[in-house]
Phi, psi and omega in degrees: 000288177309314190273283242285296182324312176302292178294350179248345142308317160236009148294320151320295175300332195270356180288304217244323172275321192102172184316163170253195160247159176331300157001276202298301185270039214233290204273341178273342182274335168250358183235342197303138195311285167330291185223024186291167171298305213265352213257344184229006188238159160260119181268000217250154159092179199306308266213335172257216155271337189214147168237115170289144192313302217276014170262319186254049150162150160291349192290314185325281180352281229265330186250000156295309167300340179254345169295312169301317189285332169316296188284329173297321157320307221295330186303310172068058149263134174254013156307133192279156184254134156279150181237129187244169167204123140313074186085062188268048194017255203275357194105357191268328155320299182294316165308330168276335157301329192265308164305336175279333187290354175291347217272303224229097235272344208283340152324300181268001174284306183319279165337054160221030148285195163248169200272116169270131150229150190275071197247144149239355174280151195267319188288332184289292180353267177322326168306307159290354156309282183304310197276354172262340172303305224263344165077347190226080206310339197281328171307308162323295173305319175251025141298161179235033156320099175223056185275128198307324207284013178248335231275169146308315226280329196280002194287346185288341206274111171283319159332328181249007167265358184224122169184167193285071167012143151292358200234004170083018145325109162257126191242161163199176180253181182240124154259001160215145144001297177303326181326318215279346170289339177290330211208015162194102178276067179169202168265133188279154138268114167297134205216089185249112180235111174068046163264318187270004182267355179252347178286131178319160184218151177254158189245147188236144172225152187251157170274181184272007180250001185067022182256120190291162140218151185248150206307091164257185187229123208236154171305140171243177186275020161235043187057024172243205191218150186223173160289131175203142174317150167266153184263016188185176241242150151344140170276144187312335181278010162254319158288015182285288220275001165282116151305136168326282179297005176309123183268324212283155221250355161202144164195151202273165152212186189207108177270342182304320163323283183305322196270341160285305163273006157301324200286297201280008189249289160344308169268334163320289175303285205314339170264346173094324188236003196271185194182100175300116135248131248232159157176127167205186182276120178188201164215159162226122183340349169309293183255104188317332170311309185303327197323125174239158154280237177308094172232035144295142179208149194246145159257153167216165177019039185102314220235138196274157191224131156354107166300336202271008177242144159069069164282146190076349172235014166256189185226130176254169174195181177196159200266168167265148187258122160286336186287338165342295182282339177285331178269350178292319192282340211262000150297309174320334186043071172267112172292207190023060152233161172209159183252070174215159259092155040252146144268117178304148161351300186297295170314300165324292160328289178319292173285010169232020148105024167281008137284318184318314207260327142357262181319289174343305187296277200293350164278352188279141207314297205291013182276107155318165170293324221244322179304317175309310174318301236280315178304266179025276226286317190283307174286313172349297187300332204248054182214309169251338183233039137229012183321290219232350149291338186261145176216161163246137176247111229250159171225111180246115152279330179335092177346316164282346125348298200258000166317165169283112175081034166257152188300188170262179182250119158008114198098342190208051150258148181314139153308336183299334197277004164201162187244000000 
């Protein structure tokens, strides 16, 4: 039904236009007003396709915040900080950062802008609505709430696009970027996790004359959709985003990407004191290991799938290239700005204390034996089979930043500084 639909939208459009490009069906197979992925459903959790760091354990959460309150010292600014969050899926991030700062006074002294989230789906919307109401996200999630103050039919409603946290937030979304020189007056942190891995990527491929073309995607006759070469050369801002020295023969690229942190490098500097941290799934040109090709890819029930199958009921993604984004910004030439990263997972967790707080977790009186399983089990994952594929990335105004020999922020020090 659903799928059928999705798919005869854009078998249609390659109909009326001609091929599209991956791009195009990138953003229409997840966004679409109708029949997008993210737009009408909660996709997230045991229950959905994919489980996010801050689904399988509070620790993510939790040292994300003190890694913010961390970088807000070092700003030594007394301007209250806004939190913005990009694609903040069910709300379980935010909720747990805000929860800690109730925690932390020196936090929530900072924390006392307001709470941004970045959204365009009305269902997700409502979902972090309910999980930022309730302060208790695993609560929230497993409720059957289906009360006009949950409902999507309600985002138009300004009482219900503006409200008060359970942790004592004043929260609203944002539907664009731009939105945010209007409505916060001072420096944000900014928090983008699996946000640039869903923005489209067009895929390029080079001939054997070393000349790119780029990758569409056009109908085939058994009524599915397939891949096929453009017959002329790239429009130049995809060829902008090719490394000089590029060796590898197909590669993705994303300006959409690049045009997001230009966004977020721009209100960093205009305020002086702001600061970004980006973590995703991605590599870097750094480590020749890393080099990736092809990663679009589609999820369903956990499991990867053929992107060009089931568009509006899969999930696409793609890793992110950082050096991409490291070179986007430094086009810019902003001064008082700084860059560092990516730092792997593993590394990051590890320096900002998720054994201490482990062992916290697992010494505590009230933990059962199956609490314990379960924390144990949670870092394993996000230490070992996402360590070092998921990496972060920091965009720093901090004045104190750009001294000469000042350290880097917690998290992006050589591995040599901890074992």
């Amino acid at each position: 039904a659903k799928l059928q639909k999705m798919l005869g939208v854009i078998r249609e459009l390659i109909k009326s236009k001609g091929p599209i490009t991956v791009a195009e069906y990138f953003k229409l197979a997840l966004t679409h007003p109708e029949h997008g992925y993210y737009m009408n459903k909660d996709v997230f959790g045991v229950k959905g396709d994919f489980t996010t760091s801050p689904e399988i354990s509070q620790m993510f959460g939790e040292l994300i915040a003190v890694w913010i309150a961390n970088e807000h010292a070092e700003s030594r600014d007394p301007r209250p900080l806004h939190l913005v969050e990009l694609g903040p899926g069910r709300g379980t991030l935010a909720s747990d950062v805000t929860r800690v700062a109730t925690k932390l006074p020196q936090l929530r002294s900072a924390l006392s802008g307001r709470l941004f989230l970045l959204e365009v789906s009305p269902a997700m919307r409502a979902i972090q609505r309910r999980v930022l109401l309730s302060g208790r996200p695993s609560d929230a999630l497993n409720s059957d709430d289906t009360t006009e103050s949950s409902s999507p039919t309600s985002v138009n409603n300004d009482n219900w696009r503006e409200f008060e946290t359970a942790n004592g937030f004043r929260a609203s979304w944002l539907d664009s970027l731009e939105q945010l020189s209007s409505q916060a007056d001072g420096p944000c942190c900014f928090l983008a996790h699996e946000f640039l891995d869903a923005l489209p990527v067009h895929k390029l491929e080079r001939l054997p004359s070393g000349e790119w073309r780029e990758v569409l995607i056009d109908v085939c006759s058994n009524a599915g959709l397939k891949y096929r070469l453009s017959d002329s050369p790239p429009p130049s801002d995809l060829l902008a985003c090719i490394r000089s020295n590029e060796t590898r023969r197909h590669i993705e690229v994303s300006p959409m990407s690049g045009d997001f942190v230009d966004q977020l490098a721009r209100h960093v500097t205009s305020q002086g004191a702001g600061f970004a941290l980006l973590a995703d799934y991605g590599y870097d040109v750094a480590n020749p290991d890393e080099l990736k090709t092809d990663t679009l890819r589609g999820f369903r029930k956990h499991r990867v799938r053929d992107p060009l199958l089931d568009p509006g009921e899969s999930d696409l993604t793609a890793d992110v290239d950082f050096d991409y984004l490291k070179r986007r910004i430094a086009r810019l030439g902003l001064p008082g700005l700084a860059v560092f990263g990516p730092s792997p997972q593993r590394a990051f967790l590890l320096q900002m204390g998720i054994a201490a707080r482990l062992s916290a977790l697992m010494s505590s009186s009230s933990a059962s034996s199956e609490t314990r399983r379960n924390h144990l089990s949670a870092a394993r994952t996000l230490l070992e089979s996402m360590g070092q594929r998921f990496k972060f990335l920091c965009i720093s105004g901090s004045p104190g930043r750009l001294l000469p020999g000042c350290q880097a922020p917690p998290g992006f020090l050589p591995e040599t500084k901890f074992t």
